[in-house]
N, CA, C and O atoms as a printed pandas DataFrame, in Angstrom:
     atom_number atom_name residue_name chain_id  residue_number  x_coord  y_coord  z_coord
0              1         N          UNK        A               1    0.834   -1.181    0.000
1              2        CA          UNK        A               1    0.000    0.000    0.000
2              3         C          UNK        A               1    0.883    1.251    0.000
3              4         O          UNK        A               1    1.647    1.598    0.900
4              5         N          UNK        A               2    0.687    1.763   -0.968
5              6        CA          UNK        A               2    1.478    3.499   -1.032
6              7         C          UNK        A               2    1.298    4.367    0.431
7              8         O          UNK        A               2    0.646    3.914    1.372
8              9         N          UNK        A               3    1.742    5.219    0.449
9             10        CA          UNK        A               3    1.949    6.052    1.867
10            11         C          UNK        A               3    2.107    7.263    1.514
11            12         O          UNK        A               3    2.886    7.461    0.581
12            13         N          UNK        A               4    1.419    8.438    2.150
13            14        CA          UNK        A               4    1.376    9.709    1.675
14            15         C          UNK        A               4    2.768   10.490    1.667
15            16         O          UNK        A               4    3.284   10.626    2.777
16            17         N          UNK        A               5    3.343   10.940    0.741
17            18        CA          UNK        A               5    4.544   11.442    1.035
18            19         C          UNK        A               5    4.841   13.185    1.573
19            20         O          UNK        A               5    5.897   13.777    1.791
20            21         N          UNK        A               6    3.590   13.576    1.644
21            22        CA          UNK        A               6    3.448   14.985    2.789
22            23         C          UNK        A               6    2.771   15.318    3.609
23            24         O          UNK        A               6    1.658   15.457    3.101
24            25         N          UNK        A               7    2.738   15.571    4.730
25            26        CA          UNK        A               7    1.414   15.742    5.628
26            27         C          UNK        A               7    0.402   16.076    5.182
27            28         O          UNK        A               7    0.716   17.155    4.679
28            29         N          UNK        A               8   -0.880   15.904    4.941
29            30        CA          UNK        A               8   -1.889   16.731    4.995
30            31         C          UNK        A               8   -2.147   18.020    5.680
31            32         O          UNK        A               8   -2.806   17.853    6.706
32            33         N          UNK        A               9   -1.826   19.292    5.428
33            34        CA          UNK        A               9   -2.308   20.085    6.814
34            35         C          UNK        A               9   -3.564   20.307    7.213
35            36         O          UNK        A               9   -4.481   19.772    6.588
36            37         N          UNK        A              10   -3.756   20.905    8.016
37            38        CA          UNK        A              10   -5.103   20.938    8.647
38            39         C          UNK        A              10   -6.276   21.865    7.709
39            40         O          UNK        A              10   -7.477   21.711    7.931
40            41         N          UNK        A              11   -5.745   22.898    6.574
41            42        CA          UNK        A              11   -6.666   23.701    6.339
42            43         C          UNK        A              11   -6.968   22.580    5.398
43            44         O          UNK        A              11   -8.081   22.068    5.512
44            45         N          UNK        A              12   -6.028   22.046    4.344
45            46        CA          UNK        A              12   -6.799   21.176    3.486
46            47         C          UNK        A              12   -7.685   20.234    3.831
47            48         O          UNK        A              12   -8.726   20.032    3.206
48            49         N          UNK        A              13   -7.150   19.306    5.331
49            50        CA          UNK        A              13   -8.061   18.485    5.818
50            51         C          UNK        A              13   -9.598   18.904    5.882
51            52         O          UNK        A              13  -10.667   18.337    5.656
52            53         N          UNK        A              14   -9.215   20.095    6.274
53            54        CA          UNK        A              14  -10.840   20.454    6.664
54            55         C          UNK        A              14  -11.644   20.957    5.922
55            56         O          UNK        A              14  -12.829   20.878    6.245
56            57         N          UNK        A              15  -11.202   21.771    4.444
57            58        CA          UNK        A              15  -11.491   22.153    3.284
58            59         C          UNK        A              15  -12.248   20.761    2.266
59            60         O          UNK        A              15  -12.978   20.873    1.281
60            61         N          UNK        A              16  -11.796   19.622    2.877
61            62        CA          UNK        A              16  -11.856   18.288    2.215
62            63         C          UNK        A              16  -13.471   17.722    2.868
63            64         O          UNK        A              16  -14.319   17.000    2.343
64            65         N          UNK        A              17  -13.429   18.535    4.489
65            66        CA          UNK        A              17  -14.546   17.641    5.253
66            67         C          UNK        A              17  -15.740   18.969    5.807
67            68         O          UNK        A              17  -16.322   19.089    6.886
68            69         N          UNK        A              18  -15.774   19.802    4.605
69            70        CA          UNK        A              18  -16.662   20.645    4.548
70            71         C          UNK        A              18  -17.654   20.412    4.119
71            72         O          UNK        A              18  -18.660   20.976    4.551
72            73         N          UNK        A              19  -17.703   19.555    3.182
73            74        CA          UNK        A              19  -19.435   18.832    2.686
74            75         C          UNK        A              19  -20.177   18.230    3.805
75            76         O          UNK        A              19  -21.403   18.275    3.909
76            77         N          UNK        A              20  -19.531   17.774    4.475
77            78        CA          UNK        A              20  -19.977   16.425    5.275
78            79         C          UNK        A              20  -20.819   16.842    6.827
79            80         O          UNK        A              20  -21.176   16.121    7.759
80            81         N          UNK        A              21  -20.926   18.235    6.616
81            82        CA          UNK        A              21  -22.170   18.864    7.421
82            83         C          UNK        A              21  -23.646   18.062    7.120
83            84         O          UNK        A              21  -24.208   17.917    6.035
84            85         N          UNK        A              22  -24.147   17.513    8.700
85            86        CA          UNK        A              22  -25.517   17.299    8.235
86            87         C          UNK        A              22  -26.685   18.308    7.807
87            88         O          UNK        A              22  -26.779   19.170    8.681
88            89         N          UNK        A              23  -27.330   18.449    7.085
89            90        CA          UNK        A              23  -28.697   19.524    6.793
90            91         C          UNK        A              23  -29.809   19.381    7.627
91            92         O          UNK        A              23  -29.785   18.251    8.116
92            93         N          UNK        A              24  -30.715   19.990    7.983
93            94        CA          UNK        A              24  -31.244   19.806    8.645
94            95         C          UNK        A              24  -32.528   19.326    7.945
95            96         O          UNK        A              24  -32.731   19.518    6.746
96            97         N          UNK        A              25  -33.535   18.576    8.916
97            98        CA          UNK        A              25  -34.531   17.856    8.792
98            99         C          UNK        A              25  -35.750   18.871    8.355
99           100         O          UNK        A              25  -35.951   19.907    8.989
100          101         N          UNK        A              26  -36.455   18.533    7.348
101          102        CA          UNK        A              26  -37.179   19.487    6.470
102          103         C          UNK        A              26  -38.929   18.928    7.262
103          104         O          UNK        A              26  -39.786   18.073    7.036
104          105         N          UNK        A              27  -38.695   20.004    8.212
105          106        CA          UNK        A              27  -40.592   19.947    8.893
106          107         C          UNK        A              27  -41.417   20.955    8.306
107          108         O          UNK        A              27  -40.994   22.093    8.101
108          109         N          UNK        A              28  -42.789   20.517    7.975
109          110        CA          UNK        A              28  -43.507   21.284    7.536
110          111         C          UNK        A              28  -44.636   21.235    8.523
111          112         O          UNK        A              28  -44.564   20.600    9.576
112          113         N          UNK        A              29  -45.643   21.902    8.159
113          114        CA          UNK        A              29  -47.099   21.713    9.018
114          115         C          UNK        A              29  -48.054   20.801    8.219
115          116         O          UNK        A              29  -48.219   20.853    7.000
116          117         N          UNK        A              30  -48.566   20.088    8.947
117          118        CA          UNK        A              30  -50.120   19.469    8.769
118          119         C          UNK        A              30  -51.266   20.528    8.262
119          120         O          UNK        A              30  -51.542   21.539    8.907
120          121         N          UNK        A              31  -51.665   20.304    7.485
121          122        CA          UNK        A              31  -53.142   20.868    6.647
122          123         C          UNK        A              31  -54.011   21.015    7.618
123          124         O          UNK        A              31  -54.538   21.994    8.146
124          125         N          UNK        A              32  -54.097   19.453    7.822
125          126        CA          UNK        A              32  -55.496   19.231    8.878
126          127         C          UNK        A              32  -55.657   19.743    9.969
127          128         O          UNK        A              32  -56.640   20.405   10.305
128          129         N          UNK        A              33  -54.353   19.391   10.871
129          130        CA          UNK        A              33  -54.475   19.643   12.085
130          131         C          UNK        A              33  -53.169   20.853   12.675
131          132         O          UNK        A              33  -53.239   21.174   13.861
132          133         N          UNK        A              34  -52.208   21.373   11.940
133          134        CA          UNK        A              34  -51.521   22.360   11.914
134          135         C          UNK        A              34  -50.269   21.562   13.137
135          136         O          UNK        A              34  -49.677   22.202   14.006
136          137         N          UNK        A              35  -50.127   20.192   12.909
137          138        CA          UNK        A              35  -48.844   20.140   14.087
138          139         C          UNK        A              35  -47.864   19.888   12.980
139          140         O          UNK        A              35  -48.075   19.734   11.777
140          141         N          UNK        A              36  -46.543   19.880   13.784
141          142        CA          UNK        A              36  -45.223   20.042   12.727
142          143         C          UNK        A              36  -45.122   18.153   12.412
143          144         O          UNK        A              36  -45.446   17.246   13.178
144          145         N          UNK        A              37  -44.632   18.083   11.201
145          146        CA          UNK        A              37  -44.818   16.545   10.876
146          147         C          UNK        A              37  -43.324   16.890    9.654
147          148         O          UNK        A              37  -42.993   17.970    9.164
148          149         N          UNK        A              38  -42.858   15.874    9.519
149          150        CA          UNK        A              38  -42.350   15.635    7.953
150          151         C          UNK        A              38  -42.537   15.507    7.273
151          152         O          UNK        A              38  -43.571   14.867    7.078
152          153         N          UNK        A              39  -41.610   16.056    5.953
153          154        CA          UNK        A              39  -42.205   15.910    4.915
154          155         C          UNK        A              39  -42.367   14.958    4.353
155          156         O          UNK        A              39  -41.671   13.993    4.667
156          157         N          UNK        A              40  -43.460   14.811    3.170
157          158        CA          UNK        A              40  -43.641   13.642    2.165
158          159         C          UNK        A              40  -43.720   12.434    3.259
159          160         O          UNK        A              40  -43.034   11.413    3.216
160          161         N          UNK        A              41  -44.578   12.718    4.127
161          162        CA          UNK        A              41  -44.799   11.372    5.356
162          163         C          UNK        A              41  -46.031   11.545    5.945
163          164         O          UNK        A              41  -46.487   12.683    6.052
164          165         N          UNK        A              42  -46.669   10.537    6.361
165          166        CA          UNK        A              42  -48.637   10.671    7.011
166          167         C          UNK        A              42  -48.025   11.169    8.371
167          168         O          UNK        A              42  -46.990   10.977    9.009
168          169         N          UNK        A              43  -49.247   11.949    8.504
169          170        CA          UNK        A              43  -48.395   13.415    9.695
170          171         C          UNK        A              43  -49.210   12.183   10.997
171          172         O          UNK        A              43  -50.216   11.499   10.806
172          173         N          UNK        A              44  -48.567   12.236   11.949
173          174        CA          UNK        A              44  -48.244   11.208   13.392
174          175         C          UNK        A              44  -49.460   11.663   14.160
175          176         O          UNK        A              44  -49.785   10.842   15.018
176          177         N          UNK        A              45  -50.247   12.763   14.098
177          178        CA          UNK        A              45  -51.077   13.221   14.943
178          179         C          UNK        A              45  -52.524   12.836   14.659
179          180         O          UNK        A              45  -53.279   12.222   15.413
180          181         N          UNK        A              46  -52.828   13.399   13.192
181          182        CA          UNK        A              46  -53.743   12.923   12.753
182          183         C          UNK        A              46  -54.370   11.705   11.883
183          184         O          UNK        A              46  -55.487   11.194   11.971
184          185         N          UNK        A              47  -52.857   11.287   10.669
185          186        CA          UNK        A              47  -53.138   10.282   10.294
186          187         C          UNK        A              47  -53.528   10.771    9.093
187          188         O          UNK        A              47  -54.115   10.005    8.330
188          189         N          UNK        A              48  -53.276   12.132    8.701
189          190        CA          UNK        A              48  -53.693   12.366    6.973
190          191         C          UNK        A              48  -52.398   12.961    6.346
191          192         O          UNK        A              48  -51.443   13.378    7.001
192          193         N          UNK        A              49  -52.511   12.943    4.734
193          194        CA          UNK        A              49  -51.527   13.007    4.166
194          195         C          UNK        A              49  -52.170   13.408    2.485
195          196         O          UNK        A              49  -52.763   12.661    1.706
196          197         N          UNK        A              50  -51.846   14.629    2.348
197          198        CA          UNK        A              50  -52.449   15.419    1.300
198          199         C          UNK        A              50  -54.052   15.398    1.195
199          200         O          UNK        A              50  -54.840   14.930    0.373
200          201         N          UNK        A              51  -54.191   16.174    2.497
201          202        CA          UNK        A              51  -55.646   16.164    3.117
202          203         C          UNK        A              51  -56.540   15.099    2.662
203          204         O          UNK        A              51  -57.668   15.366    2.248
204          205         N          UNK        A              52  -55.962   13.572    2.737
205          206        CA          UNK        A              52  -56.715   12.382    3.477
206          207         C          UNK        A              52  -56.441   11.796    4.045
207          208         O          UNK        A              52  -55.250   11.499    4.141
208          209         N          UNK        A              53  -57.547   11.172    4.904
209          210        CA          UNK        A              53  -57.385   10.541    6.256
210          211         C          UNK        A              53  -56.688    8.867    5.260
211          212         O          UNK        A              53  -57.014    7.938    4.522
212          213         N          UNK        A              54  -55.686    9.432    5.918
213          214        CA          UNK        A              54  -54.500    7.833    5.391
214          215         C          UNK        A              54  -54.875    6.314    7.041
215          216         O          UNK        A              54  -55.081    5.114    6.856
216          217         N          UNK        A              55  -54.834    6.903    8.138
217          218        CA          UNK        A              55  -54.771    5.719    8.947
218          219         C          UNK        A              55  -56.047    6.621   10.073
219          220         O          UNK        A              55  -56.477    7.764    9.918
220          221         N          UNK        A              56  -56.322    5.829   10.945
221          222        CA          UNK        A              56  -56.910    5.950   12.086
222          223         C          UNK        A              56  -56.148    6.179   13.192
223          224         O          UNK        A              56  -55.803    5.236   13.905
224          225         N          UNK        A              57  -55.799    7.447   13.462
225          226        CA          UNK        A              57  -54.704    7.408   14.125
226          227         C          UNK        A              57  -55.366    8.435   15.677
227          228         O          UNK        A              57  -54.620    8.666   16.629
């Protein structure tokens, strides 16, 4: 296995591990019932999902 032949320094290191920020989690509101839910998911409170009742919840 090859072996790096110069240190890495630290600005490149970290210039390298600048993507690797998580984003944050994309909440929207419920139609129905106005609580915060995720997106593109049957909202946990009520149980609807593009204003229909998906489960009995």
């Amino acid at each position: 296995m090859p072996l790096p032949k110069k240190k890495t320094s630290k600005a490149r290191r970290d210039q390298r591990r600048s993507h690797h920020a998580l984003s944050p989690v994309g909440v929207s509101t419920c139609s129905q019932c106005g609580q915060p839910k995720l997106s593109h998911r049957v909202c946990p409170n009520c149980g609807s999902y593009k204003g229909r009742k998906i489960t009995a919840a």
